[in-house]
N, CA, C, O and CB atoms as a CASP TS submission, in Angstrom:
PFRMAT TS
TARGET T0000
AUTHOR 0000-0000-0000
METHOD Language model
MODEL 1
PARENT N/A
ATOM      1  N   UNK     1       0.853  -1.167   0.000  1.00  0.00           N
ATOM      2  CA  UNK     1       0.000   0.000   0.000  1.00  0.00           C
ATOM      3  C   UNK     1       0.900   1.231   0.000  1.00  0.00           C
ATOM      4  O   UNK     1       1.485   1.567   1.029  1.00  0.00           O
ATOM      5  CB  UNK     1      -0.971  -0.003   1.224  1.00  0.00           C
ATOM      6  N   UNK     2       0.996   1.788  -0.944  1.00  0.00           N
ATOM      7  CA  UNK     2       1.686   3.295  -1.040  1.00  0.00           C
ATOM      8  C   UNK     2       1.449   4.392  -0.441  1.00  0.00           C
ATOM      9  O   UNK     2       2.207   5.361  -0.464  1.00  0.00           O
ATOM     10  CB  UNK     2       1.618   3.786  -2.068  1.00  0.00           C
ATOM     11  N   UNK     3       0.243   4.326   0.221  1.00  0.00           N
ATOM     12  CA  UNK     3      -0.597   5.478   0.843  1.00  0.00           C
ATOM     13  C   UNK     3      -0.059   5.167   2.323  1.00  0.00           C
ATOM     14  O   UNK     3      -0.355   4.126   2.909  1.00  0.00           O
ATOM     15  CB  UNK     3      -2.470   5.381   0.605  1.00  0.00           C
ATOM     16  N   UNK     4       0.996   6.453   3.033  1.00  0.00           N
ATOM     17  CA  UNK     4       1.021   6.072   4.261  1.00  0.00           C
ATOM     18  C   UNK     4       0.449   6.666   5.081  1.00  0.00           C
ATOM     19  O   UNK     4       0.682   6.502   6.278  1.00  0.00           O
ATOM     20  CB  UNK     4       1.951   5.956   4.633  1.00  0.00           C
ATOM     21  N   UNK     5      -0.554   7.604   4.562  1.00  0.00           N
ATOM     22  CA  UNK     5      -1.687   8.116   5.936  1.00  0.00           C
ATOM     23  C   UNK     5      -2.740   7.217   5.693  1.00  0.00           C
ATOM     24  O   UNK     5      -3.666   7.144   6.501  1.00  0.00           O
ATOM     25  CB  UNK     5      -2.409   9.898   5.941  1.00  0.00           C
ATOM     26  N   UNK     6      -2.719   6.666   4.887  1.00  0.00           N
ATOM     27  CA  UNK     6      -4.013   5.175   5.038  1.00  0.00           C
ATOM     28  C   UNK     6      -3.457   4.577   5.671  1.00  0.00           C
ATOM     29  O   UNK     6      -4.130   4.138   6.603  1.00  0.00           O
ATOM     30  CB  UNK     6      -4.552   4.125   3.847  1.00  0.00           C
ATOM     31  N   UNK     7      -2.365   4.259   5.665  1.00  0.00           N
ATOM     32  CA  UNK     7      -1.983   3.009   7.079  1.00  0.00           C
ATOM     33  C   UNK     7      -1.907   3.579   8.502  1.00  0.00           C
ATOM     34  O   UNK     7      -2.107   3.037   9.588  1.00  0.00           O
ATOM     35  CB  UNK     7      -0.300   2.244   6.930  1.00  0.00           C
ATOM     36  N   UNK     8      -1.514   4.997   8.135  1.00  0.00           N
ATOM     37  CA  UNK     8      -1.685   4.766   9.724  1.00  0.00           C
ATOM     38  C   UNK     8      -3.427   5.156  10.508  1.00  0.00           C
ATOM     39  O   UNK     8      -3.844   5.073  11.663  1.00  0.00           O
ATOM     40  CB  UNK     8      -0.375   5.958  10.476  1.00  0.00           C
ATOM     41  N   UNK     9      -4.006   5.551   9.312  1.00  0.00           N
ATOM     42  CA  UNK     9      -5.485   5.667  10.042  1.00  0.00           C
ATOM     43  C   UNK     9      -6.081   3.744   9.979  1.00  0.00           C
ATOM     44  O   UNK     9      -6.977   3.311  10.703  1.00  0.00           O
ATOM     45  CB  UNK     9      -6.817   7.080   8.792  1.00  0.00           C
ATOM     46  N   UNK    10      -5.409   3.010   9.083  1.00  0.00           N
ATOM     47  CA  UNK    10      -6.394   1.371   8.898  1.00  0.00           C
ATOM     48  C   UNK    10      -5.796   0.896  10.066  1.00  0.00           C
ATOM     49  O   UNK    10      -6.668   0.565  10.869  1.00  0.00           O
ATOM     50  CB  UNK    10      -6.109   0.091   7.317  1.00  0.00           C
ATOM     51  N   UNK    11      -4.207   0.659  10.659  1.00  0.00           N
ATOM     52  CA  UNK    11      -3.778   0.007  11.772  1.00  0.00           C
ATOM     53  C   UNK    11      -4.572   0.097  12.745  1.00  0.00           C
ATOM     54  O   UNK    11      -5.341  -0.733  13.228  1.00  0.00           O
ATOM     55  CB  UNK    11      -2.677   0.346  12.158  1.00  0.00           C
ATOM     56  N   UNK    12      -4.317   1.311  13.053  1.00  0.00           N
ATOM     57  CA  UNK    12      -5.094   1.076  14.646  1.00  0.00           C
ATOM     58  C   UNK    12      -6.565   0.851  14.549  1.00  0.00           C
ATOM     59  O   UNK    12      -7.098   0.138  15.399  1.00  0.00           O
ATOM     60  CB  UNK    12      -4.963   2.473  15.703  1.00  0.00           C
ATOM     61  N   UNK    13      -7.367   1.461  13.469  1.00  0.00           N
ATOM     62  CA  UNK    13      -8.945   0.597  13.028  1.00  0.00           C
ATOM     63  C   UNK    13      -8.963  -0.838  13.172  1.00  0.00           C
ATOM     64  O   UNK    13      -9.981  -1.336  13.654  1.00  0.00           O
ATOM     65  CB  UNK    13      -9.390   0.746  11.391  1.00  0.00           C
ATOM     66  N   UNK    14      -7.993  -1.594  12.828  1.00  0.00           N
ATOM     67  CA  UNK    14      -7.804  -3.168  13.013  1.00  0.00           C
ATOM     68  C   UNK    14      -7.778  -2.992  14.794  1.00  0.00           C
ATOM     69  O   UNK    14      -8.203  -4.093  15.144  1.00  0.00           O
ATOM     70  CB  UNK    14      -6.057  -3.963  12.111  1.00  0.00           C
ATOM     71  N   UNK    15      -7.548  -2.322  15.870  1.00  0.00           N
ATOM     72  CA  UNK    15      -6.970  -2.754  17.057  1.00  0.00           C
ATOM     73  C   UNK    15      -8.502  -1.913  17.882  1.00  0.00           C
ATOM     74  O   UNK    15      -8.549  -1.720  19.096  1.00  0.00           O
ATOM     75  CB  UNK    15      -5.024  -2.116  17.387  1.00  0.00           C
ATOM     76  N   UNK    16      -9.492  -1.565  17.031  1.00  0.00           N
ATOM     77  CA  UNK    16     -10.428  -1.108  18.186  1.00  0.00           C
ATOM     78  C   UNK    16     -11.584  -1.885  17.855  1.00  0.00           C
ATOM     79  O   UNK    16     -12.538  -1.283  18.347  1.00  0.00           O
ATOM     80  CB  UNK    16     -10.769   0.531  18.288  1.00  0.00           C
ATOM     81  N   UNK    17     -11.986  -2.926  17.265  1.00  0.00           N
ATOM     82  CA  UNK    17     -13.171  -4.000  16.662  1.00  0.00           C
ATOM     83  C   UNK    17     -14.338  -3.507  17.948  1.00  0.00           C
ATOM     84  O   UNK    17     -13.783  -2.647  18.633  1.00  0.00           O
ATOM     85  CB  UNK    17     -12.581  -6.175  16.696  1.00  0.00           C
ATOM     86  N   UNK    18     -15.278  -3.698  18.287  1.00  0.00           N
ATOM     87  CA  UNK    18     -16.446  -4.046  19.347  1.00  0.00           C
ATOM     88  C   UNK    18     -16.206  -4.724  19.973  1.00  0.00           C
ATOM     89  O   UNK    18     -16.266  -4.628  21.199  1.00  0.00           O
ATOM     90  CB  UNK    18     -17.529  -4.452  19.101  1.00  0.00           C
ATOM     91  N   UNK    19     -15.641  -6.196  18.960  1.00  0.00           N
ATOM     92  CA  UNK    19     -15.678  -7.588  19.783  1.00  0.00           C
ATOM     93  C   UNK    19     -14.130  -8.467  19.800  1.00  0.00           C
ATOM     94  O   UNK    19     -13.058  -7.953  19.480  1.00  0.00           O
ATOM     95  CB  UNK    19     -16.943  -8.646  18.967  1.00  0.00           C
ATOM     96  N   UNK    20     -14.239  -9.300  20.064  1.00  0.00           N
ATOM     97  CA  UNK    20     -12.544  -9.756  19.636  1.00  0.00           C
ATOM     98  C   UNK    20     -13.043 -10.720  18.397  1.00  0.00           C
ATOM     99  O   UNK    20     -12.169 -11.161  17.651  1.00  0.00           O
ATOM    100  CB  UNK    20     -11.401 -10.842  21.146  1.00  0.00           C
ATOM    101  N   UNK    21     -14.585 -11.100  18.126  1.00  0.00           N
ATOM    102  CA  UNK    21     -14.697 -11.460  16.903  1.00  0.00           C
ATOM    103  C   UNK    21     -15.049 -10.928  15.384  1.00  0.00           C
ATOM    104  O   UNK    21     -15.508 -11.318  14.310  1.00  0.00           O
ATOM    105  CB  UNK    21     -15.268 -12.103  17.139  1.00  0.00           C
ATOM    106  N   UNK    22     -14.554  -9.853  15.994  1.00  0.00           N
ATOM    107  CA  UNK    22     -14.346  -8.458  14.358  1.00  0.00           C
ATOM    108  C   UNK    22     -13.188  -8.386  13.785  1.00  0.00           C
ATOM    109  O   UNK    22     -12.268  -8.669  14.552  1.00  0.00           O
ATOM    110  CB  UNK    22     -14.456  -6.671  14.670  1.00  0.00           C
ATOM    111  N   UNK    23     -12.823  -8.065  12.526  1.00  0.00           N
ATOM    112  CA  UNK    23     -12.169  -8.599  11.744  1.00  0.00           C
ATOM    113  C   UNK    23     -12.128  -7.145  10.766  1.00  0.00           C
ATOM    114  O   UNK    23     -13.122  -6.431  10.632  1.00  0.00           O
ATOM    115  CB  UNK    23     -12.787 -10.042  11.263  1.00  0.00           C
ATOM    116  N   UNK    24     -11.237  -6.955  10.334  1.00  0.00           N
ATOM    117  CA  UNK    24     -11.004  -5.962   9.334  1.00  0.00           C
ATOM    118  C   UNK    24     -10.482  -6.192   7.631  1.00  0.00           C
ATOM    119  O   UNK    24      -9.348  -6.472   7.243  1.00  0.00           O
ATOM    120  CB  UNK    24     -10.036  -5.202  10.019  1.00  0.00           C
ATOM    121  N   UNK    25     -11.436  -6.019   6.999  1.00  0.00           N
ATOM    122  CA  UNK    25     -10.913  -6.956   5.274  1.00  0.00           C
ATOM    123  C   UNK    25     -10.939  -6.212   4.266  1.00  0.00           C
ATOM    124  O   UNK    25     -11.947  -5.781   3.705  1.00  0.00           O
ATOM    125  CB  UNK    25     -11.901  -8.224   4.627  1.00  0.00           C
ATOM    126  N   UNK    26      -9.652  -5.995   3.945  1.00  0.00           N
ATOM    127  CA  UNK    26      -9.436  -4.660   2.789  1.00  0.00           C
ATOM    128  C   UNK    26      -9.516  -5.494   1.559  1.00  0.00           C
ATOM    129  O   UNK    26      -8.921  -6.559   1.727  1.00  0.00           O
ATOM    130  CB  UNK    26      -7.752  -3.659   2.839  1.00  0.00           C
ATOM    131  N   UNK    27      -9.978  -5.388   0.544  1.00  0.00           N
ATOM    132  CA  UNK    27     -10.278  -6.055  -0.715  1.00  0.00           C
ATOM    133  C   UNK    27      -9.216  -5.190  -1.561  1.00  0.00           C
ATOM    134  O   UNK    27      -8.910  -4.001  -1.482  1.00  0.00           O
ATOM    135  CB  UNK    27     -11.984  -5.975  -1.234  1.00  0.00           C
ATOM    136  N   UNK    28      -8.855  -6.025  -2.237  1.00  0.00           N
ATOM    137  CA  UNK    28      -7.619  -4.890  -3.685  1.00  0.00           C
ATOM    138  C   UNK    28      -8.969  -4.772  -4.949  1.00  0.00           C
ATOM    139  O   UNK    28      -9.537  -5.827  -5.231  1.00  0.00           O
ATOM    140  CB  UNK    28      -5.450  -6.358  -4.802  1.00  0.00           C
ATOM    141  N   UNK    29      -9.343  -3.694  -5.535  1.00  0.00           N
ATOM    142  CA  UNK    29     -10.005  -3.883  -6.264  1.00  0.00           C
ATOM    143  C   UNK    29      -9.749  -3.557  -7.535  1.00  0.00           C
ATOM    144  O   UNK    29     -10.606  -3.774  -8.392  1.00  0.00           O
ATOM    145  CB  UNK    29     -10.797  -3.568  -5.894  1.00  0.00           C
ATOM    146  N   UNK    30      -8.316  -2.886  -7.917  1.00  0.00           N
ATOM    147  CA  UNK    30      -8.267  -2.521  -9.266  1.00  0.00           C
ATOM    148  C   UNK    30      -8.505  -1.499  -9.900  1.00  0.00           C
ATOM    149  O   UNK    30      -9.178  -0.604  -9.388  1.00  0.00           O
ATOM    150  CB  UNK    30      -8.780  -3.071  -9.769  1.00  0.00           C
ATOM    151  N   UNK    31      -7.940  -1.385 -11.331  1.00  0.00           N
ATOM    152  CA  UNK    31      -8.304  -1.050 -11.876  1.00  0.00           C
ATOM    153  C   UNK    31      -9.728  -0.554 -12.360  1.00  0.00           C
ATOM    154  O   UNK    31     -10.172   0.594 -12.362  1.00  0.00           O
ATOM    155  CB  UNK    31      -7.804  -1.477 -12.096  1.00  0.00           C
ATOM    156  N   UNK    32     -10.254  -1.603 -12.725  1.00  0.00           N
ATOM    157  CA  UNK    32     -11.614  -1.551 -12.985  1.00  0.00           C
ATOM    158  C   UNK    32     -12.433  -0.987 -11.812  1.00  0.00           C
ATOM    159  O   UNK    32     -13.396  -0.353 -12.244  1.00  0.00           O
ATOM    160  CB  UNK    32     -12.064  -2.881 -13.343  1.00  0.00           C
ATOM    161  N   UNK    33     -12.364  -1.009 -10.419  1.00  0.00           N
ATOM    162  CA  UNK    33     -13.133  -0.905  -9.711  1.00  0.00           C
ATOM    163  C   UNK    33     -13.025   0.910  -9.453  1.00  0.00           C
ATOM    164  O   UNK    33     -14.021   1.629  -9.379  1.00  0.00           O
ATOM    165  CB  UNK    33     -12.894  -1.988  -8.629  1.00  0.00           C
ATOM    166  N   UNK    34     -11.599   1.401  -9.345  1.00  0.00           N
ATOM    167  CA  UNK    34     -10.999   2.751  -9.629  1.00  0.00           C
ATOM    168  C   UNK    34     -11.762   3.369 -10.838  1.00  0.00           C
ATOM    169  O   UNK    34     -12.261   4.478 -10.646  1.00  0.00           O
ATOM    170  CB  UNK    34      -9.396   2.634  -9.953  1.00  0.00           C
ATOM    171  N   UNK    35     -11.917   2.775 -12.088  1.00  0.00           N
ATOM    172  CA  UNK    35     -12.642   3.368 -12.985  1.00  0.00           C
ATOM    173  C   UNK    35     -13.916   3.677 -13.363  1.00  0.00           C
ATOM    174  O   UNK    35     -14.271   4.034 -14.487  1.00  0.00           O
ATOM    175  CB  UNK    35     -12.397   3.031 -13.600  1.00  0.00           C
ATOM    176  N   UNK    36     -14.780   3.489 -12.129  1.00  0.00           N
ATOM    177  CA  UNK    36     -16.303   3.132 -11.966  1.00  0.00           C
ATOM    178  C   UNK    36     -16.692   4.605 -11.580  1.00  0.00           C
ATOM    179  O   UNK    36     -16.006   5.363 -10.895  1.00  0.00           O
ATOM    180  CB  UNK    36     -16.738   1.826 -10.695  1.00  0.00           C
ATOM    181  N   UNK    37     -17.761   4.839 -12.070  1.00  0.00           N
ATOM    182  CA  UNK    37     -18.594   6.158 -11.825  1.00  0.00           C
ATOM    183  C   UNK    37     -19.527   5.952 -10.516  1.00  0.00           C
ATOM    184  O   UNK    37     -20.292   5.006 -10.326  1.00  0.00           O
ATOM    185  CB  UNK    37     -19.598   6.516 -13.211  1.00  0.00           C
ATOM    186  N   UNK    38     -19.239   7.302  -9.462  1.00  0.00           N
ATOM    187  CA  UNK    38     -19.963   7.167  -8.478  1.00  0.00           C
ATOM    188  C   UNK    38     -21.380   6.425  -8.625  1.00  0.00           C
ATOM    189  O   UNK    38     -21.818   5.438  -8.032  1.00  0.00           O
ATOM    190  CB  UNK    38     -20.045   8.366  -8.041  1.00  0.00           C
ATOM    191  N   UNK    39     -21.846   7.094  -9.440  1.00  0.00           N
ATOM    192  CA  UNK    39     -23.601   6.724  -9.973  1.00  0.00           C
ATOM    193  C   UNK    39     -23.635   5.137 -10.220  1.00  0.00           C
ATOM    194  O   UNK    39     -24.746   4.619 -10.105  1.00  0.00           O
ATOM    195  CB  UNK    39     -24.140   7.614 -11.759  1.00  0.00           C
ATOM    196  N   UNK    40     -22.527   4.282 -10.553  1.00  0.00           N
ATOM    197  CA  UNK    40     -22.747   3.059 -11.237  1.00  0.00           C
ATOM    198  C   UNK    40     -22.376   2.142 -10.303  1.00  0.00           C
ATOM    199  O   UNK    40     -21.702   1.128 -10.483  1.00  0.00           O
ATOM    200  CB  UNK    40     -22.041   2.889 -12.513  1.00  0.00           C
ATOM    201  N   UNK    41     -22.922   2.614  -9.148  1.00  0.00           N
ATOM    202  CA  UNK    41     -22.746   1.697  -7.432  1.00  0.00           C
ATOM    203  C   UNK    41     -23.453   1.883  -6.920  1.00  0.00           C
ATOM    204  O   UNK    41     -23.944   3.011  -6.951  1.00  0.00           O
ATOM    205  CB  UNK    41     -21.804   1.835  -6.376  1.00  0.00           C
ATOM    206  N   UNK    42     -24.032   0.754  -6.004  1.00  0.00           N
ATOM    207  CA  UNK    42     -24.818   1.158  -5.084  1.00  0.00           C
ATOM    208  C   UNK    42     -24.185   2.023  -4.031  1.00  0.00           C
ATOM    209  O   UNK    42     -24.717   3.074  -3.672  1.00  0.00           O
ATOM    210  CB  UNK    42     -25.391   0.097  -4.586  1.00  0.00           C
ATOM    211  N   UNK    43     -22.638   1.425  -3.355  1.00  0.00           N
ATOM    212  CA  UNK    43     -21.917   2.362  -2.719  1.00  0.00           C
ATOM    213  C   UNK    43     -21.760   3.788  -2.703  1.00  0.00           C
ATOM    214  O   UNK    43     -21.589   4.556  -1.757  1.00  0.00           O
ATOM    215  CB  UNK    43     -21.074   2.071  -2.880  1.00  0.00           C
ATOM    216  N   UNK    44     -21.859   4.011  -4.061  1.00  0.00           N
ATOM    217  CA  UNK    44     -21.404   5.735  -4.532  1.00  0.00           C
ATOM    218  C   UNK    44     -20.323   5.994  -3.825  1.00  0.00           C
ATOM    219  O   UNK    44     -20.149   6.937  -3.053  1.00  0.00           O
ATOM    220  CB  UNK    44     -22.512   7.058  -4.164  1.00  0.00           C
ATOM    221  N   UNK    45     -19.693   5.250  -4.065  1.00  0.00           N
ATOM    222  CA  UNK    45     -17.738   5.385  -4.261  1.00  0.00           C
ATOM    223  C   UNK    45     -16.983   6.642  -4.969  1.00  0.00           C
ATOM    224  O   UNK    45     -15.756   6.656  -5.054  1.00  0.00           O
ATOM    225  CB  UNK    45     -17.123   4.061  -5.362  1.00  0.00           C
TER
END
């Protein structure tokens, strides 16, 4: 990950869960997913 103020805001997000059975899951999505129009998600990414 090249972005190092994303890591340091995702680390400690991994270390505050609710439960100890929460889990944190970054997906790589690409290209394609980078090239998607807000409108053409339900997310609005």
């Amino acid at each position: 990950m090249a972005n190092t103020g994303a890591i340091k805001v995702l680390i400690p997000a991994t270390k505050d869960g609710p439960t100890p059975y929460c889990y944190f899951h970054l997906a790589h999505g690409g290209k394609a997913v980078r090239n998607t129009a807000p409108e053409d998600t339900a997310f609005g990414a």
